[in-house]
C-alpha positions in Angstrom: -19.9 1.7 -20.5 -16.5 1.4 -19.3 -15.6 -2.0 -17.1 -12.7 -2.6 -14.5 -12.5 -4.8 -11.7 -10.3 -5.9 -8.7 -8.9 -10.0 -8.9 -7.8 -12.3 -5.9 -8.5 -15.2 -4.6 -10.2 -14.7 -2.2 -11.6 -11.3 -3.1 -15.3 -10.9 -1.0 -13.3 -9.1 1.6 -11.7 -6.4 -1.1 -13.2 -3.1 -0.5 -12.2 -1.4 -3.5 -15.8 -2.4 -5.1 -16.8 0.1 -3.1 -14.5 2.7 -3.2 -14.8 3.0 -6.8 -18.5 2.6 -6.8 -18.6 6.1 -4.7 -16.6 7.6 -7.4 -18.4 6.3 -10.1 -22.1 7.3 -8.5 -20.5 10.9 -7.2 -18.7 11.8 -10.6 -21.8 10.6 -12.4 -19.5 8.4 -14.4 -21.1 5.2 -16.7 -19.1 2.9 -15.7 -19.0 -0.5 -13.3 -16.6 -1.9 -11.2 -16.7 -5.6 -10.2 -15.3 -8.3 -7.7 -13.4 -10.9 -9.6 -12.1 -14.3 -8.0 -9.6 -16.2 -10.0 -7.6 -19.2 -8.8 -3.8 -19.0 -9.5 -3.6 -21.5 -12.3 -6.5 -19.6 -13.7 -4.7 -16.4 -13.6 -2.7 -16.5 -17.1 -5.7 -17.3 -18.7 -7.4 -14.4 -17.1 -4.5 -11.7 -18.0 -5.2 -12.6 -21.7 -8.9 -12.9 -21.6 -9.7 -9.1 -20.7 -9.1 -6.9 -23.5 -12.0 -9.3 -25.0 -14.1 -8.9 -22.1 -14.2 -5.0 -22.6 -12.3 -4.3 -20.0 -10.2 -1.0 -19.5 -8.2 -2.8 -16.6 -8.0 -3.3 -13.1 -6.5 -3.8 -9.7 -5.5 -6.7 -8.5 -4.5 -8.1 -5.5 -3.4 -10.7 -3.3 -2.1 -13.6 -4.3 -1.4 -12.4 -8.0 0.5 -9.2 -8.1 3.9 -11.3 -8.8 1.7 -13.0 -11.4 0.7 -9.5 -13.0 3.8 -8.6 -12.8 5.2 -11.5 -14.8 2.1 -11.0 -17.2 2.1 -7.9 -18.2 3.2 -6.9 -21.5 4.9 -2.9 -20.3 6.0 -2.0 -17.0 6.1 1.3 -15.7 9.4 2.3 -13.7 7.2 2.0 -10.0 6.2 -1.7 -11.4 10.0 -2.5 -11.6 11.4 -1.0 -8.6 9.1 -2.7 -6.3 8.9 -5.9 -8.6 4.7 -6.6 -8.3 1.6 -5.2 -10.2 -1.5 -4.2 -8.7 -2.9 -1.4 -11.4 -3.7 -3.2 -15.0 -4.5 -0.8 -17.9 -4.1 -1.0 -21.7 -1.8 1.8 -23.7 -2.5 3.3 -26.9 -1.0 0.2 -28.9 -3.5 -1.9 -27.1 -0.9 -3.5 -24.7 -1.5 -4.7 -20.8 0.9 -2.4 -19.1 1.3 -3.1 -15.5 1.6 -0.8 -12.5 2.3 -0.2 -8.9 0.4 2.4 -7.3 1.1 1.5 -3.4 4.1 3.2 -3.1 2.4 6.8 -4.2 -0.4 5.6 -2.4 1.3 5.4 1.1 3.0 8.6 0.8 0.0 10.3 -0.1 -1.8 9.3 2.8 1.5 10.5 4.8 1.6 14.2 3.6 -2.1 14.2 4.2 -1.8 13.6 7.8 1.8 14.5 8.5 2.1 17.4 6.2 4.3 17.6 3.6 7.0 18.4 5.6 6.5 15.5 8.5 10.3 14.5 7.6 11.7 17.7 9.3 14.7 19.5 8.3 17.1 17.4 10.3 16.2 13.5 11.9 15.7 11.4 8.7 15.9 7.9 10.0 13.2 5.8 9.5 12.2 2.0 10.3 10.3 -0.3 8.7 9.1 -3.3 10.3 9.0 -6.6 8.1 10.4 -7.0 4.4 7.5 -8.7 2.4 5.8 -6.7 -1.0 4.5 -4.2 0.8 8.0 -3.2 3.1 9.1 -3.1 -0.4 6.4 -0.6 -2.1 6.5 1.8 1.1 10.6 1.8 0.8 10.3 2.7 -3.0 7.9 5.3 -2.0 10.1 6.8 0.9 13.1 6.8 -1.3 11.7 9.3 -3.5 11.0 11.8 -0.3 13.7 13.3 2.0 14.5 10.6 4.2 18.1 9.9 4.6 18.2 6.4 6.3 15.8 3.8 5.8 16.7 1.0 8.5 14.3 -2.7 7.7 13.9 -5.2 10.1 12.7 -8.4 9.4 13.4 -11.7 11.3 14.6 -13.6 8.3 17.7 -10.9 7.6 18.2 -12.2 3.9 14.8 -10.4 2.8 15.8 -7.6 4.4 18.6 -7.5 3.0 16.9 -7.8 -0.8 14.8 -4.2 -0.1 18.3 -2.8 0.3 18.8 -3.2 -3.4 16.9 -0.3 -4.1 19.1 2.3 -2.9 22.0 0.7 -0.9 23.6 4.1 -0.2 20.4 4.7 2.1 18.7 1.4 3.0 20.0 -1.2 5.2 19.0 -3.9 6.8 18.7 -4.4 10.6 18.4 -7.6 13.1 15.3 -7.8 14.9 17.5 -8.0 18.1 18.8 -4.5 16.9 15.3 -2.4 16.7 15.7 -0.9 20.0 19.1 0.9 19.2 17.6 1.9 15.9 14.4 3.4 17.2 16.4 5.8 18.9 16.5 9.0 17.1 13.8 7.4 14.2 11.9 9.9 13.0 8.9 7.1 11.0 8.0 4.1 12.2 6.3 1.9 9.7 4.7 -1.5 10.0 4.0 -3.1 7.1 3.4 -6.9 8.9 0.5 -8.6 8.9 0.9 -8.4 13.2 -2.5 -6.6 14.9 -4.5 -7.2 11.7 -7.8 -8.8 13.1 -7.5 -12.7 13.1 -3.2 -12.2 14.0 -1.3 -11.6 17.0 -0.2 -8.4 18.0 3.0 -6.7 16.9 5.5 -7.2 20.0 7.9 -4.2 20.2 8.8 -1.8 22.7 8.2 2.4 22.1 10.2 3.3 24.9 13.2 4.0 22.6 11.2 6.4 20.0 11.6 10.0 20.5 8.3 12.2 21.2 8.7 13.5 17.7 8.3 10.6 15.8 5.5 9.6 14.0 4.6 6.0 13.7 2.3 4.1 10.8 0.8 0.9 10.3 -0.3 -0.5 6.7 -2.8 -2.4 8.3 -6.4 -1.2 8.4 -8.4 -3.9 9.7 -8.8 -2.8 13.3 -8.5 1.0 11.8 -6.4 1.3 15.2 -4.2 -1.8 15.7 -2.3 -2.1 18.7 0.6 -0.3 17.7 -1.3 2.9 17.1 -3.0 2.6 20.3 0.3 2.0 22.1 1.6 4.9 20.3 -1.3 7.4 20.8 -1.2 6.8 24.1 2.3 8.2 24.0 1.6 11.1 22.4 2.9 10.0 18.7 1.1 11.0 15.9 0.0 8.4 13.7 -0.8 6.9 10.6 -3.4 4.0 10.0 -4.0 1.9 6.8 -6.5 2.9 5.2 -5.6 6.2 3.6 -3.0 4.1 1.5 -6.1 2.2 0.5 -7.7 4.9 -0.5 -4.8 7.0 -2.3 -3.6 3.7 -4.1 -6.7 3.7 -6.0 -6.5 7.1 -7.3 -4.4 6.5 -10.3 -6.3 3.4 -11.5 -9.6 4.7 -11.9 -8.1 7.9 -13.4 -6.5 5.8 -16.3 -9.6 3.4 -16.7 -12.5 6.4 -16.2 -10.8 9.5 -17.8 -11.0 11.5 -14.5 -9.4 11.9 -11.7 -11.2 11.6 -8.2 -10.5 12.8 -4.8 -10.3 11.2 -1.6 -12.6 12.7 0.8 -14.1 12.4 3.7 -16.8 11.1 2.6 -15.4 8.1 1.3 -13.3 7.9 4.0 -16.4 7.9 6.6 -18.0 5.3 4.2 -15.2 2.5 4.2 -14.3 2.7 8.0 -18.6 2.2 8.6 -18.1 -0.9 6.6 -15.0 -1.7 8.5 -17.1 -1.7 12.0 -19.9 -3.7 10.6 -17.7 -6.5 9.3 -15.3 -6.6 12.3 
């Protein structure tokens, strides 16, 4: 039987148990998928333990994707750009080579709902809001599509300014005072704070600027609509929520652990956001 898990601390919350527990039962697939909690200073330890627990790899997440970055023993090219692992897996040699699926994962879930095409042929510009890990993976992602401008606004400028060293001819960074001017003519709108995730306060920002054609996405998933992609419904903007970079992300890892590749489809989708109400 083949073994792979997800690791945080905490980790009850993680959803991906399930996700690939649906693929696993509906591919008919031996194999498990488990919930692992490892403390920080544990996580080292943990890196070199699994090849002699039998595992084929893993996901991990929050707080140890810097860790598993550090850790691992090959990086693919995604894994460097955006400078954090959350896909483990062993190559033929037997080493732990590290990965970073988000990036695919978001722009997956954006030419699912958008269309392939949701760029346009002419307004490019698009706006990320914050500059953490995840700003970074959905920049990395966007960089490799059509999009000519890639504005990021964060309140602390200087880690803003640190995304822009992925492609400087077509990222910069932007003062928070300035989002108004730069929503003008934006054609994405991407949140990828923790602001309107259940538990936080909401994201403050004004919509009047955006144009009618602009679509706007948040990374958060927990609401499935936070209040930005109420605010922005209610305008008429089409939107993006969360969970379909969930979803996509994990495409790739249980492809390289299982031997086959799975779909995301309705089904599963249906299945996570019923788990979603319950839990709220």
């Amino acid at each position: 039987m083949i073994k792979a898990f997800v690791v945080g601390h905490p980790i009850a919350h993680s959803r991906s148990p399930m996700i690939h527990g649906h693929w696993l039962s509906t591919l008919g697939l031996d194999g498990s998928y488990e919930r692992i909690d490892v403390a920080p200073e544990d996580f080292e330890a943990f890196l070199r333990s699994l090849k002699a627990a039998g595992f084929a790899g893993g996901n991990v997440t929050l707080p140890h994707k810097e860790a598993a970055f550090a850790g691992a023993e090959v990086l693919t090219e995604a894994a460097r750009r955006i400078g954090a692992v959350n896909t483990l897996s062993f190559d033929g040699q037997g080493r732990l080579v590290g990965d970073n699926t988000d990036a695919a994962g978001f722009t997956a879930h954006l030419d699912e709902t958008l269309g392939a095409d949701w760029l346009g042929a002419d307004a490019r510009d698009v706006v990320i809001l914050g500059a953490g890990g995840a700003a970074r993976a959905v920049v990395a992602g966007l960089l490799d599509g059509p999009a000519n401008r890639i504005r990021v606004a964060n309140r602390t400028r200087s880690r803003s300014e640190a995304i822009v060293e992925l492609d400087p001819s077509r990222v910069e960074a932007i003062d928070w005072d300035g989002l108004d001017d730069a929503l003008h003519g934006a054609r994405l709108l991407v949140n990828t704070t923790s602001l309107g995730m259940t538990g936080k306060p909401p994201l403050d920002i004004k919509l009047d600027r955006l144009p009618a054609e602009c679509a706007v996405a948040d990374i958060v998933y927990s609401p499935l609509q936070t209040p930005l992609l109420a605010a922005a419904a209610v305008r008429g903007h089409r939107v993006v929520d969360g969970l379909g970079m969930l979803l996509h992300q994990a495409v790739p890892g249980f492809e390289r652990w299982f031997g086959t590749r799975p779909v995301v489809t309705p089904e599963l989708r249906a299945l996570i956001v019923a788990d979603l109400v319950v839990k709220r």
